[in-house]
N, CA, C and O atoms as a DFTB+ gen file, in Angstrom:
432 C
 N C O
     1  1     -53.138      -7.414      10.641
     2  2     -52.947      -8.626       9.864
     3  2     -52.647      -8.218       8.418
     4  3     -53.196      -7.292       7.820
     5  1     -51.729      -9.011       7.952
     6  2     -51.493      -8.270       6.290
     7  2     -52.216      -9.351       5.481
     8  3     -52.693     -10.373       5.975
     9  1     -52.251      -8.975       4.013
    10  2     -53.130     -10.154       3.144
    11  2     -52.410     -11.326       2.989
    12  3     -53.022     -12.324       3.368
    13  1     -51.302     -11.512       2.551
    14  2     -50.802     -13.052       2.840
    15  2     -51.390     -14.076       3.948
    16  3     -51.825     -15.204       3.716
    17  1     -51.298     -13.378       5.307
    18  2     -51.884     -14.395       6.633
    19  2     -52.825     -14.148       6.089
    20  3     -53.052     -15.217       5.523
    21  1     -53.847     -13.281       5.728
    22  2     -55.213     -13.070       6.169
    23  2     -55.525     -14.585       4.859
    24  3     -55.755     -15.763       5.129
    25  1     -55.435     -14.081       3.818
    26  2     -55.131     -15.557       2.643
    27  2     -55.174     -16.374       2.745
    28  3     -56.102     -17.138       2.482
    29  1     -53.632     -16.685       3.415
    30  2     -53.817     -18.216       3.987
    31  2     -54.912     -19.228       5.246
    32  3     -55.174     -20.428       5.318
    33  1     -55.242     -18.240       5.933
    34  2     -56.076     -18.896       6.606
    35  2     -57.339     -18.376       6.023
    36  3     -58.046     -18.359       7.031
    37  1     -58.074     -17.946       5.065
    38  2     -59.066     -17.949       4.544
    39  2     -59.071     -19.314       3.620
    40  3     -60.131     -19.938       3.571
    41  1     -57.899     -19.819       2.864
    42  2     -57.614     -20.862       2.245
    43  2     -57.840     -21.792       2.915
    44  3     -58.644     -22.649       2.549
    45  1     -57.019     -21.877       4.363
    46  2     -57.402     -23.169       5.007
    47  2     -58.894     -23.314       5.497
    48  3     -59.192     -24.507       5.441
    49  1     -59.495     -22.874       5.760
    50  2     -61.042     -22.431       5.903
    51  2     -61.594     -22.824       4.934
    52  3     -62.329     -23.775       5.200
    53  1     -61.592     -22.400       3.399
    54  2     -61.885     -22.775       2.202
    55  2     -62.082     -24.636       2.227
    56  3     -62.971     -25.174       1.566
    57  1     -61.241     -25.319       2.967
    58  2     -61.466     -26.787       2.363
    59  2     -62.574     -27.349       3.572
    60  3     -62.643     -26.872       4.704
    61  1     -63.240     -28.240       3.155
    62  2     -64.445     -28.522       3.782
    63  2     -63.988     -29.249       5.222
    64  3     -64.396     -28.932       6.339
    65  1     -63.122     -30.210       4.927
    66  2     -62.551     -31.059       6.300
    67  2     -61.954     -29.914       7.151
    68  3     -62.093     -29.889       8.374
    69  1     -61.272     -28.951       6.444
    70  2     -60.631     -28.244       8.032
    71  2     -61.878     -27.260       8.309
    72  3     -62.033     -26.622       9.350
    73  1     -62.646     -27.249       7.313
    74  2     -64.288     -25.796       8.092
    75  2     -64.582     -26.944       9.331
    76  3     -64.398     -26.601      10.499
    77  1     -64.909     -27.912       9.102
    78  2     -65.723     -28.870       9.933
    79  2     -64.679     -28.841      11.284
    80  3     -65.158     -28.542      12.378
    81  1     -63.161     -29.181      11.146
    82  2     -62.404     -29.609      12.336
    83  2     -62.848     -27.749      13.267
    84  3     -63.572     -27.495      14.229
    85  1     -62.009     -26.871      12.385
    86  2     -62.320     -25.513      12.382
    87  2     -63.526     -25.137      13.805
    88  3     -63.381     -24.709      14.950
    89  1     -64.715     -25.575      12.960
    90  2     -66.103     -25.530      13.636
    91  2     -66.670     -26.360      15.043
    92  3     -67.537     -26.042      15.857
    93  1     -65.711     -27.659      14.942
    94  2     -65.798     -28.277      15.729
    95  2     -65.302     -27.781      16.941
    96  3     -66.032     -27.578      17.911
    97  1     -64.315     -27.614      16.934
    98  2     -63.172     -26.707      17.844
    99  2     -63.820     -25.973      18.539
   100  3     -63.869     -26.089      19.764
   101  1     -64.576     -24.877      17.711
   102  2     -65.086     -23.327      18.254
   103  2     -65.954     -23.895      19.143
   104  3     -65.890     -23.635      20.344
   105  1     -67.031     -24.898      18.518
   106  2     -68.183     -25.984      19.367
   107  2     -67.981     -26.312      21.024
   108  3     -68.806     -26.188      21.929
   109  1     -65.952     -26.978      21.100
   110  2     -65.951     -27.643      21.837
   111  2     -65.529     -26.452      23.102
   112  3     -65.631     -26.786      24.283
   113  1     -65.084     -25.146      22.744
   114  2     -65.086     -23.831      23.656
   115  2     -63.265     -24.101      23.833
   116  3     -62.364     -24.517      23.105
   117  1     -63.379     -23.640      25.103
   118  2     -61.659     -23.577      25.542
   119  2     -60.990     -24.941      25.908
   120  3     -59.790     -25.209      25.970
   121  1     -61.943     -25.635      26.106
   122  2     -61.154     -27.043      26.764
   123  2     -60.676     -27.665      25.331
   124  3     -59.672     -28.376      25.374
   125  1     -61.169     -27.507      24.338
   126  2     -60.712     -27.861      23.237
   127  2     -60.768     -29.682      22.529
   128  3     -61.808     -30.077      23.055
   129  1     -60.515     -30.246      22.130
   130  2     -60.796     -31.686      22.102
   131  2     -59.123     -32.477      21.826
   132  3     -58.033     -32.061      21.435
   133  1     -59.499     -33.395      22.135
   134  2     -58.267     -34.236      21.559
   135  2     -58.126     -34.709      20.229
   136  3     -59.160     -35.045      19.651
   137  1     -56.982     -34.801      19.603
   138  2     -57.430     -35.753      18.039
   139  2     -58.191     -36.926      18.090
   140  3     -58.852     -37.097      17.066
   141  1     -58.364     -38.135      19.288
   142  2     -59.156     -39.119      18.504
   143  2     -60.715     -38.895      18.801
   144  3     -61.431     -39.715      18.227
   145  1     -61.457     -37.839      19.674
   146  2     -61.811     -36.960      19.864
   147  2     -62.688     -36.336      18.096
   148  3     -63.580     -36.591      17.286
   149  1     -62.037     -35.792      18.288
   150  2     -61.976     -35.142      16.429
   151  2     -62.027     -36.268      15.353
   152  3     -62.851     -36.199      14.441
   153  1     -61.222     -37.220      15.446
   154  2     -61.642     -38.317      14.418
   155  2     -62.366     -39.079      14.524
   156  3     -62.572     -39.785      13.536
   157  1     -62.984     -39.285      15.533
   158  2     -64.551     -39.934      15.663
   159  2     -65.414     -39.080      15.737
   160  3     -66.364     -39.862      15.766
   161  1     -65.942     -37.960      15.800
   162  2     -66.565     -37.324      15.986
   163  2     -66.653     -36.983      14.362
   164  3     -67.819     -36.897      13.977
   165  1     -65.889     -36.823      13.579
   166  2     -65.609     -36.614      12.155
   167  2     -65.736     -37.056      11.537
   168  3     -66.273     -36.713      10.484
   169  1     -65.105     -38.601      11.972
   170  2     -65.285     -39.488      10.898
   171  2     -64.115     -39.564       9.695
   172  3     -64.353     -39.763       8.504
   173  1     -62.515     -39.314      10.428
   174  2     -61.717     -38.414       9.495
   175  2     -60.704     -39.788       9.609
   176  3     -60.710     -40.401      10.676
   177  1     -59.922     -40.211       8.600
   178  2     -58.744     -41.196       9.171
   179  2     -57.347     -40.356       9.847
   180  3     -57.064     -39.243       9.405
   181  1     -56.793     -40.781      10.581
   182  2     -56.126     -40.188      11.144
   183  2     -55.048     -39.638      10.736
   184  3     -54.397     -38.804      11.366
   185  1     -54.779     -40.109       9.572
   186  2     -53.327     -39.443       8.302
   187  2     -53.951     -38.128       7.372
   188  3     -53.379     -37.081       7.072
   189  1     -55.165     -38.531       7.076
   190  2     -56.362     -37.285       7.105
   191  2     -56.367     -35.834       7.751
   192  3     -56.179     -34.733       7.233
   193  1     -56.759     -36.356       9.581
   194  2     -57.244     -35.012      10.323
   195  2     -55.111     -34.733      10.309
   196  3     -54.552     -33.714       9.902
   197  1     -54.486     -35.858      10.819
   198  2     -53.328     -34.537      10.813
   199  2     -52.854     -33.891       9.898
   200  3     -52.162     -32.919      10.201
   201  1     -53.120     -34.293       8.153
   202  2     -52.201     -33.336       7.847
   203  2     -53.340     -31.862       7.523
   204  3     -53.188     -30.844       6.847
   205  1     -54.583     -32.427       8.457
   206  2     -55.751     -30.949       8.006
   207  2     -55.095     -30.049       9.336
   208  3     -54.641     -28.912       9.469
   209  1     -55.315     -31.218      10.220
   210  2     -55.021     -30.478      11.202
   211  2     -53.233     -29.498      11.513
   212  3     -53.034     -28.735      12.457
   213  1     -52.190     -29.861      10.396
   214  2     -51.429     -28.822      10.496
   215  2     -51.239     -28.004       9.450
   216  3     -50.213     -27.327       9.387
   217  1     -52.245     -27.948       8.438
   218  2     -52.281     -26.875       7.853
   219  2     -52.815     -25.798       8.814
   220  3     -52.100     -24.821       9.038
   221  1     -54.291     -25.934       9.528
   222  2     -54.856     -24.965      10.691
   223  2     -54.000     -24.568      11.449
   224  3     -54.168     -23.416      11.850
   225  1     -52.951     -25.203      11.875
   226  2     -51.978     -24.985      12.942
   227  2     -51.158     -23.754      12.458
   228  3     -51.266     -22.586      12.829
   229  1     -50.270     -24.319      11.495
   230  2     -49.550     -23.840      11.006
   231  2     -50.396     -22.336      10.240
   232  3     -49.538     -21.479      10.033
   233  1     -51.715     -21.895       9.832
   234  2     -51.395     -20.310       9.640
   235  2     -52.244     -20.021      11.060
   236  3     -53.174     -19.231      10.900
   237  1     -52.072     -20.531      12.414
   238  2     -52.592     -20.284      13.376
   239  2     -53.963     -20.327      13.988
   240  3     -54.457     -19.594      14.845
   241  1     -54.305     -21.033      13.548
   242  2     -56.453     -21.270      13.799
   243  2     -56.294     -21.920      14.964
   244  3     -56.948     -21.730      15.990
   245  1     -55.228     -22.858      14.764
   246  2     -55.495     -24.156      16.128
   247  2     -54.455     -23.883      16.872
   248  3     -53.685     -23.185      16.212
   249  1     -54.052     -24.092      17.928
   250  2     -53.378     -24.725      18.889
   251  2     -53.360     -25.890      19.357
   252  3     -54.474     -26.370      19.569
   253  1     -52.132     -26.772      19.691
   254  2     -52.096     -28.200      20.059
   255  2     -51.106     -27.843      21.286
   256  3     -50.179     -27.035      21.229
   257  1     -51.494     -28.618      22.412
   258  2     -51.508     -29.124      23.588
   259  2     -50.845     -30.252      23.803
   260  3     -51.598     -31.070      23.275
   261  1     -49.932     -30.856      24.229
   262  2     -49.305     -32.242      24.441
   263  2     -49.560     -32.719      26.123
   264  3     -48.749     -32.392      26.989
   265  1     -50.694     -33.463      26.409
   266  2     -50.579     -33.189      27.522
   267  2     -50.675     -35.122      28.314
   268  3     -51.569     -35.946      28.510
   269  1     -49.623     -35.068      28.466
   270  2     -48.946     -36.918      28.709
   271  2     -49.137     -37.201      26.938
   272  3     -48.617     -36.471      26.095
   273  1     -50.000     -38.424      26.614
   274  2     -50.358     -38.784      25.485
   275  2     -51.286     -38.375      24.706
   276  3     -51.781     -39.051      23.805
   277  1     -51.547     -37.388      24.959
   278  2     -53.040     -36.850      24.565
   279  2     -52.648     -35.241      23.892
   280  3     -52.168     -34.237      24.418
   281  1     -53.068     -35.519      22.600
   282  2     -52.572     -34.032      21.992
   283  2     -54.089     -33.126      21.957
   284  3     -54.824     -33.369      21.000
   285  1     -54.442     -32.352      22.728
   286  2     -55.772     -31.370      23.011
   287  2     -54.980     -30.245      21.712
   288  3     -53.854     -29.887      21.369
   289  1     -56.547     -30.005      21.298
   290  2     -56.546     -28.722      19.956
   291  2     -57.549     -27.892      20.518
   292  3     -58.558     -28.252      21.124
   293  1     -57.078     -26.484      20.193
   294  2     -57.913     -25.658      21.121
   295  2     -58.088     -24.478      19.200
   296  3     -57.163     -24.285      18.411
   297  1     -59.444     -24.005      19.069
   298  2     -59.296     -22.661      17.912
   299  2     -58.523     -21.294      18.652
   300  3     -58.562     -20.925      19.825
   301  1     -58.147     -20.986      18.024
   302  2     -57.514     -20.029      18.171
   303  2     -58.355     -18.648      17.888
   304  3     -58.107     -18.044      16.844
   305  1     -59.228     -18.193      18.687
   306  2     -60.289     -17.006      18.023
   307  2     -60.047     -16.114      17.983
   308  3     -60.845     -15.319      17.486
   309  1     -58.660     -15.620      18.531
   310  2     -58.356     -14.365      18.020
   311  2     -57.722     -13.830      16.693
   312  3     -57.630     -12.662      16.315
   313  1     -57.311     -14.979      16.086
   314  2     -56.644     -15.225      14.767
   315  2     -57.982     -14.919      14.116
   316  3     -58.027     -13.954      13.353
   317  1     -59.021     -15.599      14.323
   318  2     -60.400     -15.558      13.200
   319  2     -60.561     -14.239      13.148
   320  3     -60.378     -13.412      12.254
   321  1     -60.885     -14.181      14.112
   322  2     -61.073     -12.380      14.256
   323  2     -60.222     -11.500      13.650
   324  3     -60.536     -10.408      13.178
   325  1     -59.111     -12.010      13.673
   326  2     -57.852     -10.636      12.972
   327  2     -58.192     -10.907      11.690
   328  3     -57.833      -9.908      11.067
   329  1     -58.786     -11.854      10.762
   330  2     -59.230     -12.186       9.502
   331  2     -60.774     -11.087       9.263
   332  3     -61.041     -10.272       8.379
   333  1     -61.244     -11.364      10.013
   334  2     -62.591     -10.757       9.898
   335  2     -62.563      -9.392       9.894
   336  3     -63.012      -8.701       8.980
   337  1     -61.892      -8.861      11.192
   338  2     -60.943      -7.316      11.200
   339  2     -60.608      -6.551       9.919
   340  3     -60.844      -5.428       9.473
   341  1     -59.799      -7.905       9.429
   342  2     -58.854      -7.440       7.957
   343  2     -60.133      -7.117       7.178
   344  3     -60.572      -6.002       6.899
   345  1     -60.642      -8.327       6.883
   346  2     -61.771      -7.747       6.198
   347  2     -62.629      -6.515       6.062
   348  3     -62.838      -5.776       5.100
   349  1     -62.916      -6.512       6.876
   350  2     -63.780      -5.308       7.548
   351  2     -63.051      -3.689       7.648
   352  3     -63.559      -2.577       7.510
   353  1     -61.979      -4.018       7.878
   354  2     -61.225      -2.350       8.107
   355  2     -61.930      -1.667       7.195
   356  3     -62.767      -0.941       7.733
   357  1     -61.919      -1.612       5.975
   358  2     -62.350      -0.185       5.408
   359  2     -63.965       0.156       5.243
   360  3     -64.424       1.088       4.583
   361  1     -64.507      -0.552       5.790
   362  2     -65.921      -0.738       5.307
   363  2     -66.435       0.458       5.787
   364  3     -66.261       1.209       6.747
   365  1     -67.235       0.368       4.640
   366  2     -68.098       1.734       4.729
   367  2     -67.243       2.961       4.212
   368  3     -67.563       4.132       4.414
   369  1     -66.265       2.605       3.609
   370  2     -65.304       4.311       4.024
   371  2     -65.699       4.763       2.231
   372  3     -66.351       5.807       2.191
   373  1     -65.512       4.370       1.326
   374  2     -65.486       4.694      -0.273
   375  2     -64.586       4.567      -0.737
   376  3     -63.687       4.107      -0.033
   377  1     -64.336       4.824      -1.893
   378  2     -63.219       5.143      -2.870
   379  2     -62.608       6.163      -3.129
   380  3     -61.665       6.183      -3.920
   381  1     -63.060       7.216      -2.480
   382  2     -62.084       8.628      -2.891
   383  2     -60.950       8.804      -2.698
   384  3     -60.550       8.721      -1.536
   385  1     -59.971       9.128      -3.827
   386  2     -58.653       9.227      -3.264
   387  2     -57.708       7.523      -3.524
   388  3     -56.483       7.477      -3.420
   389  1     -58.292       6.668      -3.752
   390  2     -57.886       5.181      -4.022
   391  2     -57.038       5.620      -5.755
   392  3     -57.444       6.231      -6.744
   393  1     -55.565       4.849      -5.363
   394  2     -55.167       4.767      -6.462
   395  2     -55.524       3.293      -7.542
   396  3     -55.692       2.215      -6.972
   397  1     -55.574       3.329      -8.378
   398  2     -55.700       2.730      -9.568
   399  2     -55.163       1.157      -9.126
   400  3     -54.073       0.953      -8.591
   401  1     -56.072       0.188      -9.436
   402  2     -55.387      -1.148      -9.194
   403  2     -54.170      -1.498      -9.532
   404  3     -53.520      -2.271      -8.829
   405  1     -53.719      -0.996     -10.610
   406  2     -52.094      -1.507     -11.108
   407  2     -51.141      -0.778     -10.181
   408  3     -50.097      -1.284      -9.769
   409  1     -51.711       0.867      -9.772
   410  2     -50.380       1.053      -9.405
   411  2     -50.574       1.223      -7.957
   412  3     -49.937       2.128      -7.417
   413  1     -51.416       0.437      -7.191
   414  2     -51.552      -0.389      -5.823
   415  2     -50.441      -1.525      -5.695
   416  3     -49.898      -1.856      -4.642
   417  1     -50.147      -2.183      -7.245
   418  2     -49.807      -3.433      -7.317
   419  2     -48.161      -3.183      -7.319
   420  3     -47.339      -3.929      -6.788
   421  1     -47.930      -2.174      -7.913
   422  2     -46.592      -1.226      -8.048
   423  2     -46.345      -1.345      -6.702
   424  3     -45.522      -2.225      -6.450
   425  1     -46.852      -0.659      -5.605
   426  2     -46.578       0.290      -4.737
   427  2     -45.736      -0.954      -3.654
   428  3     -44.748      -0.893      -2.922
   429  1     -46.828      -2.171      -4.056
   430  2     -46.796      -2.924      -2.581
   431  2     -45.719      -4.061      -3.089
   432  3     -45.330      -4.934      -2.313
């Protein structure tokens, strides 16, 4: 995962309505829920959860389902994980050998 994705979906995470849809999701397992589903359960108006709900989409947290009339949202946990991953890669390792913040900023 590079830092831009990893970013953006830390951002979308960051706002409280999509942690909650976010959380809800993970809650509801693989079967996933439907939007009105999610907006009662939330308490969200529905011009609300969608445009939360395609920011999540869009840097990949959620998945949507069209299935007859019924749009099912499923989390996407392997995306979380490639965030957490990112995070985590160097841990524990140190600083030796790390070039200088500016010319990291150069490089990339």
């Amino acid at each position: 995962m590079n830092r831009k994705l990893a970013a953006r979906c830390l951002a979308e995470l960051g706002n409280l309505t999509r942690l909650d849809i976010y959380r809800l999701l993970v809650r509801a397992g693989p079967p996933g829920l439907n939007i009105t589903d999610i907006q009662t359960r939330l308490d969200v108006p529905a011009s609300t959860l969608a445009f939360h709900l395609r920011g999540l989409v869009g840097a990949g947290l959620v998945t949507q389902e069209k299935s007859g009339r019924t749009v099912i949202c499923r989390a996407k946990y392997g995306r979380l994980d490639g965030v957490i991953e990112f995070l985590r890669e160097h841990c524990c390792e140190g600083f030796q050998g790390d070039l200088p913040a500016a010319a990291m900023r150069r490089a990339s």
